[in-house]
N, C-alpha and C positions, 0 to 999 in steps of 0.2 A: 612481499605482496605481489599477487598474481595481476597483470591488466591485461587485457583480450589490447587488441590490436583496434585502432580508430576504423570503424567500420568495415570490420574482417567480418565476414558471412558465416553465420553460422552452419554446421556441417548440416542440420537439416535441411537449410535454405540450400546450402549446394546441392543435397541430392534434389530435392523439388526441380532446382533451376536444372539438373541436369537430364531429368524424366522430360521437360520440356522441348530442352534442347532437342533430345533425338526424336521423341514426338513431335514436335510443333515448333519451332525454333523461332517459327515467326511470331507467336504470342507470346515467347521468351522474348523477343524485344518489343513488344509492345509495352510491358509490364515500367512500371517506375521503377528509380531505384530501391524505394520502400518493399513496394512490391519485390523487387527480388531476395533482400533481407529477409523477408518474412516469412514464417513456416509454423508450426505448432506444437511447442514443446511437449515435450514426452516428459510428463512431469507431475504433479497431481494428478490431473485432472484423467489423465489416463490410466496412471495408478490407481485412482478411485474407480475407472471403469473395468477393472482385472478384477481388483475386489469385488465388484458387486457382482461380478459369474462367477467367482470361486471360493469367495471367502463367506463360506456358510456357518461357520460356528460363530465369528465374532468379524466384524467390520469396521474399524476405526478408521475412517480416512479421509470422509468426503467432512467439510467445515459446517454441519447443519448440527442440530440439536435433535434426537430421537427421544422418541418413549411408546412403549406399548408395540414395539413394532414398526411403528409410525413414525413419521413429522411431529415435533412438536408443535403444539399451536396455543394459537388462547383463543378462548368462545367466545370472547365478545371481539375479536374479527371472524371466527368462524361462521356464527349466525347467523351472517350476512350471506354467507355462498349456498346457501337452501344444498340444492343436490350434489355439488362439487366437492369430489372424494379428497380429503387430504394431500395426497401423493398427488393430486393436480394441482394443488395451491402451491404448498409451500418449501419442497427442495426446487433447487435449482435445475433450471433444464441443461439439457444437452447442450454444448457450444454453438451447433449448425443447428439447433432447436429440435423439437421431438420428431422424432422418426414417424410416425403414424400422420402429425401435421403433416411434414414433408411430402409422404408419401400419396395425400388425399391431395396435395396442390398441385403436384406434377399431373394428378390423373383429370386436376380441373382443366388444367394449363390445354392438353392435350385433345379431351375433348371440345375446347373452344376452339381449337385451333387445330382444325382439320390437315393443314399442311403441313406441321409438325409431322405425321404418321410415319412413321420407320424411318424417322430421323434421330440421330442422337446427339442429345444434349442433358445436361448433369440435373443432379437433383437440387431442387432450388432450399436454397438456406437460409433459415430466419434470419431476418433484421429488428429494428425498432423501425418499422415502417420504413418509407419509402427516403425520407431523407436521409436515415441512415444505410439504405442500399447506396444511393447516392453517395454519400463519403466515403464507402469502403469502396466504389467504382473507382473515387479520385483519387483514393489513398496505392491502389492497388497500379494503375495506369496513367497517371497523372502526373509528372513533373514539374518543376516550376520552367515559366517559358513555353510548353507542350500549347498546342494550338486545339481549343473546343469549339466547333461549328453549333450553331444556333439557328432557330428563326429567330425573328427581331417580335414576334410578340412569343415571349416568354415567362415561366416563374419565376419573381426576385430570386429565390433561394439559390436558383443554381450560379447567380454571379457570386453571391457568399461562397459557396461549395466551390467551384472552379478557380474564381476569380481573385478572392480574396483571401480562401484558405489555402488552395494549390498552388498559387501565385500565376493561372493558364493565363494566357494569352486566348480570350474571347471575341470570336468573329460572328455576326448575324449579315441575313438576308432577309429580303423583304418577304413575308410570309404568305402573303394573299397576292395574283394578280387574275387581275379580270375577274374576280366572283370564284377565285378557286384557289386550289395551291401553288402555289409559283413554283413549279417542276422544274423551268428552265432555270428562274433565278436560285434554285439548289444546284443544279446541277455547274452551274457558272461558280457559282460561292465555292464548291467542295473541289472544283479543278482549280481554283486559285489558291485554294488553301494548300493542294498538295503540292503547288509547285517549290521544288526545295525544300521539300520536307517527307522523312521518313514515314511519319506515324502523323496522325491525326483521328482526334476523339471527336465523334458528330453525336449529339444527343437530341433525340425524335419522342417527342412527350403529342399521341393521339389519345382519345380525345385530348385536344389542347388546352390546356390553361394558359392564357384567359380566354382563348374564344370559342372552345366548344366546339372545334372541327376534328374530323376524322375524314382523312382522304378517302376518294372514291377506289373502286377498284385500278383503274387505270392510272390513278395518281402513282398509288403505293407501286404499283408496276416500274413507274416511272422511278420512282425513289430507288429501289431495288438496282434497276438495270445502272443509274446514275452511280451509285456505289460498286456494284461489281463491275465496272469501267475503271473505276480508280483502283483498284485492288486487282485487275488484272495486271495495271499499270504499274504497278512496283508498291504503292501507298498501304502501309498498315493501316488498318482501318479498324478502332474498336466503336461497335455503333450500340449506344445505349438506348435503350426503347424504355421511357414510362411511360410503365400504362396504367398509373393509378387511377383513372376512368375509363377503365377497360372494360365493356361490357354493356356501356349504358349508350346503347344507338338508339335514334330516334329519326332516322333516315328525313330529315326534311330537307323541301327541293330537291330529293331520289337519293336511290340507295347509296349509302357507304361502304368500305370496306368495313368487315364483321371481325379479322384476323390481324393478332399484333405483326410488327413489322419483323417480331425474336422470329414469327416461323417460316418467313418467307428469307430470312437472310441466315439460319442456323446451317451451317453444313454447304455452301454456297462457293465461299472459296479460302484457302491456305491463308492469306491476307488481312482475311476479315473475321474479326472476333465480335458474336453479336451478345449482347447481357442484358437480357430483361429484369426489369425494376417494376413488383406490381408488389396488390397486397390488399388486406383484409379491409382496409381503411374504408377505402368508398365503395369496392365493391361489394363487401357485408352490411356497411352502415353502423361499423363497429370502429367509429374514428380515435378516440381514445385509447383504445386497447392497445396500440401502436404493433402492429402484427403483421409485417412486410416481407418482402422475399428478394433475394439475386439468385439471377436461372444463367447458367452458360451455354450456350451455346457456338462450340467451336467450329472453325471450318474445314478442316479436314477428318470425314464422318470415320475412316479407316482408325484414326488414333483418339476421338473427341471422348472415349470413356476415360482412357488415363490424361488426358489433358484436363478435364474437368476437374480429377484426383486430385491434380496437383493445384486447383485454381482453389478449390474447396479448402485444402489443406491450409492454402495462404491468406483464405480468407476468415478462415477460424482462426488465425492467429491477430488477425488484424481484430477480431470481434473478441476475443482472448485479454487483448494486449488495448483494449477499447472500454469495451461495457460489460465485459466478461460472458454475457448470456444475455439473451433476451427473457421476460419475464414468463416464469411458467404458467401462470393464470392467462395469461390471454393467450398464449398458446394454447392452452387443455380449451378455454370457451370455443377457438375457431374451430380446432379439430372438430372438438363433439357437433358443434354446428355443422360442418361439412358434412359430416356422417348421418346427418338428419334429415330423413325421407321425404320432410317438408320444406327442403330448404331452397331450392328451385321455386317451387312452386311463389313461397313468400320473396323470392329476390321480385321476380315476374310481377307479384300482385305493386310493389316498390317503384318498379320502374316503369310500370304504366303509367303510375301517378308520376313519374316527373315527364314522361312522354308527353304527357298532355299538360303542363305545364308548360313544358318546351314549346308544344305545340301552340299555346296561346300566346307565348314571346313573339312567337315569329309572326303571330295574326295582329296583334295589335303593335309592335314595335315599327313594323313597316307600314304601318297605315300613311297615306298620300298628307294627313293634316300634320303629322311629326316631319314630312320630307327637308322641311327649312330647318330643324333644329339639329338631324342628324343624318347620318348613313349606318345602315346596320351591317355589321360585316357577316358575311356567311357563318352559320352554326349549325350542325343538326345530331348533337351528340352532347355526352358529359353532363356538371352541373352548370358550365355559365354559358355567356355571349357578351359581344362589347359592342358597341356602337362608336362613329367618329363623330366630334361632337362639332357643329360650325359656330364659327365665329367667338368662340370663348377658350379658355383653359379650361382645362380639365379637372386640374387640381382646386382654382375659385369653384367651379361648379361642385364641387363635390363641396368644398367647404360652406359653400350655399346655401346648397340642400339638407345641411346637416342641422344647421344653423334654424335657417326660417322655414326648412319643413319636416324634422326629425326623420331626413329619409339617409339611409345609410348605404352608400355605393363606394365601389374603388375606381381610384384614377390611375389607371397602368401606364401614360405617357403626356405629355400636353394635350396630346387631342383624342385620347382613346379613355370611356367610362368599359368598367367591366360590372356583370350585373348579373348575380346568382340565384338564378331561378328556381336554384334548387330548396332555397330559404324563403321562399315567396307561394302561397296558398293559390290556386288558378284564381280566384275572384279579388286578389290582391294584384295581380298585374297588372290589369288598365289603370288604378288608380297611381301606383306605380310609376307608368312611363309618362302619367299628365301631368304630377308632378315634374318630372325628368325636362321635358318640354317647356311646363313654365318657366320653370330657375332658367333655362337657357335663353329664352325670350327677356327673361329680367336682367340676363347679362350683358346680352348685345349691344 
């Protein structure tokens, strides 16, 4: 009986880790050791893609069921999909997901983000939405021990994802000071983190969940310069951006930044690996489809085409050796959506209406008669905002108002309510926050 050797590399993985090495050697240590294991066998699945450009007479390879040419299917699922061709429903997509998708994101990606332009970075590859970009980030960069920078208002999930799945070691900073973003207290956090330490993972989720911020242009400046400070200094640095509310500014209290953090730090420095996390979810309003992306972004522009090669390569192995494929139905729906003449136009018509929702948060939320029950933290983007709530918990308060007045909010911390405006009608929010007021009055 033949046994491989206890975590001997496979010769794919070495040649990957070795295209690295003399490419980019510094995001050859960034990588875990999963990540460097990992590659993408040359095996079916590639087999079946020789077949499908050459084997014109007869094709046996790929594990689906044909007839007529076609996909097999059954009508009573088919009847459901009105104009969706077969061949988008039901074989399997591609590993990195369909080329055409890919190809119409990279050119969203790009146009939103003007200072991407003659910069290179890799073509982004399906996920299962954004928290599966997330675990393939952890799975790929992430060691047990490895230190992940935070703000302190953050999503549950990624203490699950880093913390409990990767076994990281999780650092937060205070997220807000004085009415804005606490630039210094990042900049303080990310120089303590690197002290004695190689590598360090910073994950920046604008617009914020839970509180619906997007730094100003001068913030993101600050974030940037603060990073490329530590990454001159010796620190690997892989900086994760979700931006699963990417797009939806509502500039209140003045303008924000418009641009993810991937296009201000893609290409920046040797040190720093940046990897955008975005996706069909919130910014189509196609949240079930689960249709998400990972964009690399390396930093040194001279080698970032084959560095990508090889990041892509290991990340198909990782979605391979995962969930095999993401689903080809909601991949063929985004694509066709994206290539729809109307499709700007209907995001636009979408995010007026939460614009002025938003807009009515921030008019009635800070009215002078709620000032004794709370403080509203800065917001002017995404789908929520939170408020500090005085003198009560957060968690009673929430069980409160569930209780004696069927109103449904979340408690992100003892003193912090979070409250998505995005599921609330404009003439539903004053009623809303006076609810929110009394429970807190009846707690004190």
């Amino acid at each position: 009986m033949f046994r491989s050797a206890p975590n001997a590399l496979n010769p794919l993985a070495l040649e990957l880790n070795g295209q690295l090495e003399e490419k980019a050697p510094e995001v050859l240590a960034m990588l875990s050791e999963y990540g460097r294991r990992l590659y993408f066998p040359k095996g079916i699945l590639s087999q079946s893609a020789e077949a499908k450009e050459k084997a014109h007479r007869f094709n046996a390879t790929i594990g689906i069921a044909t007839q007529d040419g076609g996909p097999m299917y059954l009508p009573s699922v088919h009847r459901q999909l009105a104009d969706v061709e077969t061949a988008d429903a039901y074989p399997y997509a591609p590993v990195p997901g369909r080329p055409g998708l890919r190809a119409h994101w990279r050119d969203k990606i790009v146009t939103e983000n003007p200072g991407l332009a003659g910069k290179s970075f890799g073509l982004p590859v399906v996920t299962a939405a954004i928290t599966h970009g997330l675990a393939l980030a952890s799975e790929l960069f992430v060691d047990e021990g490895d230190f992940v920078l935070l703000p302190d208002k953050l999503w549950g999930n990624y203490r699950l994802n880093f913390e409990v799945h990767a076994g990281a070691e999780i650092g937060t900073f205070p997220f807000y000071s004085e009415g804005a973003f606490n630039c210094e207290g990042f900049d303080r956090a990310l120089a303590e983190a690197s002290e004695g330490r190689d590598k360090v993972i910073v994950l920046l989720n604008f617009p914020n969940n839970p509180t619906g911020y997007m730094p100003t242009e001068v913030e993101a400046e600050s974030i940037v310069a603060s990073l490329l400070a530590r990454a001159k200094a010796g620190t690997q640095l892989v900086v994760i951006s979700d931006d699963a509310y990417f797009g939806l500014f509502y500039h209140i209290g003045g303008p924000s930044s418009t641009q993810s953090l991937f296009a201000r730090l893609t290409g920046l420095h040797p040190n720093l690996l940046a990897v955008k996390l975005d996706g069909a979810t919130k910014e189509l309003f196609v949240w079930g489809l689960r249709c998400g992306f990972i964009t690399f972004g390396p930093g040194r522009p001279e080698t970032a085409e084959a560095v990508c090669a090889a990041l892509e390569a290991k990340v198909k192995g990782a979605i391979r050796g995962g969930v095999s494929s993401v689903g080809q139905l909601s991949q063929s729906l985004v694509e066709h959506a994206l290539a729809s003449p109307s499709i700007e136009a209907e995001r636009a018509e979408k995010n007026a209406e939460l614009r002025k929702r938003a807009e009515r948060v921030a008019e009635v939320a800070g009215q002078p008669a709620y000032a004794e029950s709370w403080n509203v933290y800065p917001f002017n983007s995404g789908y929520f905002m939170c408020v500090a709530v005085k003198g009560v918990d957060a968690e009673k308060l929430r069980l409160h108002l569930l209780e004696e007045y069927g109103v449904g909010l979340i408690s992100t911390s003892p003193t912090d309510i979070r409250v998505a405006f995005s599921c609330l009608e404009v003439d539903e929010i004053e009623p809303l926050f006076e609810c929110l007021h009394r429970a807190v009055q009846e707690l004190v």
